[in-house]
N, C-alpha and C positions, 0 to 999 in steps of 0.2 A: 266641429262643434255640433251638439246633437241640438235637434228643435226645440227640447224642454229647454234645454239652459238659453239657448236663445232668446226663445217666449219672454223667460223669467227675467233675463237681463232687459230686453226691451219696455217688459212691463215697470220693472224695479229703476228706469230712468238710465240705465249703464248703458254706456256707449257698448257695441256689440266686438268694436274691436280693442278692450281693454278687459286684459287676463288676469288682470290683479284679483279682481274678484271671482274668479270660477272657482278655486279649488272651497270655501264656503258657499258659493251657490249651489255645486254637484255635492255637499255635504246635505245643505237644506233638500234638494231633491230626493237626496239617497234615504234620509233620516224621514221625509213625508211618507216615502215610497215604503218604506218598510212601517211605519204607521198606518197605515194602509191596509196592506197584508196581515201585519196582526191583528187588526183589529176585526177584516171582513172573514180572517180565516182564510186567504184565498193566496195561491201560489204566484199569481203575475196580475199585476193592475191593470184592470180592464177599459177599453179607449173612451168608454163611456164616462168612467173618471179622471181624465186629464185635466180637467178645466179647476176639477177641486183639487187636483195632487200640485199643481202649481201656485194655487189659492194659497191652498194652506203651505207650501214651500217659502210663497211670499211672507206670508205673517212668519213663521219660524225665522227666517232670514231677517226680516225686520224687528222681530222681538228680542230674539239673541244673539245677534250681530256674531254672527262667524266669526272668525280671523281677527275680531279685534280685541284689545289688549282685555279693557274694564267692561265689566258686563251692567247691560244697560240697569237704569234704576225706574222703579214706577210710581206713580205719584202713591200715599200711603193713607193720608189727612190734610185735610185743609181746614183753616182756622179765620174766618174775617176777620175779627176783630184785631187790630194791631197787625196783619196778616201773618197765618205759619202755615208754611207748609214742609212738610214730611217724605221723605225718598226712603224708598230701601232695595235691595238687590230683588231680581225676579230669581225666584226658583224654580228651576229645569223641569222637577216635578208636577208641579201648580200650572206651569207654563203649558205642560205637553196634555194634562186635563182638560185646560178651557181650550186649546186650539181643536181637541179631537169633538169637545162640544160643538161646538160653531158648525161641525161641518157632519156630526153624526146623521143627521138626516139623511144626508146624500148617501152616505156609506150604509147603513142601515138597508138601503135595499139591495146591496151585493153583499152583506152578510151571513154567511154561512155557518151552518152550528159548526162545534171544534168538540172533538170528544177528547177525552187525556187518557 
């Protein structure tokens, strides 16, 4: 087992010897890790960004539950009175926007122009 998925199972609460969940964790890693890349424009993820490539592995991992069946719901409206509230599906699109937010700061200083 490599360090990253280690880290991220110990951070994510998972016992280290339970396999059920690696093949969506090495998805969350691989899918951060290549967010990463496109984003900074840069060939290999530099050691200086580990800490946010697991960050943000964690939130994708925890947002859109790999491996399982129903894709999570997020609150949509709330209503006091009488109480209502509102779920709807998260979208993959919406979802990989605000996570690249949260952490553009960090990435912004290993960004490099990309010409086409």
């Amino acid at each position: 087992m490599n360090k990253k998925l280690a880290t991220l199972k110990s951070l994510l609460g998972i016992e280290i010897q339970d396999n059920s969940k690696d093949i969506p964790l090495e998805f969350a890693l691989d899918n951060t890790e290549e967010i990463i890349k496109n984003y900074c424009n840069i060939d290999k993820v530099p050691a200086e960004l580990h800490t946010t490539h697991i960050r943000m592995a964690m939130d994708l991992y925890r947002m859109e539950q790999p491996g399982e069946e129903d894709t999570p719901l997020v609150e949509t409206s709330v209503k006091e009175g009488d109480t209502t509230v509102n779920y709807s599906k998260v979208h993959t699109s919406e979802y990989m926007g605000s996570i690249l937010k949260d952490y553009k700061k960090n990435l912004n200083r290993f960004r490099k122009v990309g010409f086409s």
